[in-house]
N, C-alpha and C positions, 0 to 999 in steps of 0.2 A: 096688652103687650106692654114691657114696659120701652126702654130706653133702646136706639138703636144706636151702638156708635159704628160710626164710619171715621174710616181714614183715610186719607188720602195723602201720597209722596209724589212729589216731582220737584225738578227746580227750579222748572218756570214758574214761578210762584202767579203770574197773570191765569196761567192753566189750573194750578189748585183754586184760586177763588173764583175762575168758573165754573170746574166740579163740584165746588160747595153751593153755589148760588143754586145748580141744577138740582143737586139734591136736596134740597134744605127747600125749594122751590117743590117736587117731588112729596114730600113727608107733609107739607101743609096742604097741598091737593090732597093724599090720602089720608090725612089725620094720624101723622105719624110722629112719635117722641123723638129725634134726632140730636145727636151729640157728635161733631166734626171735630177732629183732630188735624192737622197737617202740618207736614215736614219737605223739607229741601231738600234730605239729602236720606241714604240707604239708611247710614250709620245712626242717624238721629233718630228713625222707626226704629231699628236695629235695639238701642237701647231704650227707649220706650217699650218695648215689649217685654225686654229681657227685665226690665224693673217690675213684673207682673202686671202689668195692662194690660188687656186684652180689647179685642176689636171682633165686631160680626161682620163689617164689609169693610173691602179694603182695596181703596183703586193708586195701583202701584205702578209707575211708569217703567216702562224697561231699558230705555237708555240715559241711566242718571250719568251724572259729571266724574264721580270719582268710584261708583261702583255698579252694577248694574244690576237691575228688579231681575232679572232669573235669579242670580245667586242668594235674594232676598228674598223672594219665597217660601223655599224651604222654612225657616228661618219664622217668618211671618205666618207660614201656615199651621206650626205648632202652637200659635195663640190666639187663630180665630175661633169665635164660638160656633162651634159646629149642630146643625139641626139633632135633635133625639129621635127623629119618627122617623 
């Protein structure tokens, strides 16, 4: 397998570097390649993705400061890697 990126948005930024510690904690129990992203805010994923990056997991909070993770999924969900099988 190779690289897995994960992403993670919120604006507590104390909460994304506990979602990172967990999974990045996670990937070395399973012998996994891991690559963390994280943002503060909708807008800033928003255009990370629109710039053609792409992400396989993505822990997205739902009540951010100036926009909210419903309206950003859509959005988010046309640039995850989705399974083949």
């Amino acid at each position: 397998m190779g690289v897995l990126r994960v992403g993670i948005c919120d604006d507590g930024s104390a909460i994304c570097s506990e979602i990172e510690r967990i999974v990045k904690e996670y990937g070395k129990k399973h012998d996994l390649r891991l690559d963390t992203e994280m943002w503060s805010t909708g807008e800033a994923l928003v255009d990370y993705l629109e710039d053609g990056n792409a992400i396989d997991l993505l822990f997205l909070d739902i009540d951010l400061i100036t926009t909210s993770g419903v309206d950003i999924g859509p959005v988010s969900y046309t640039h995850l890697t989705l399974p083949t099988k």
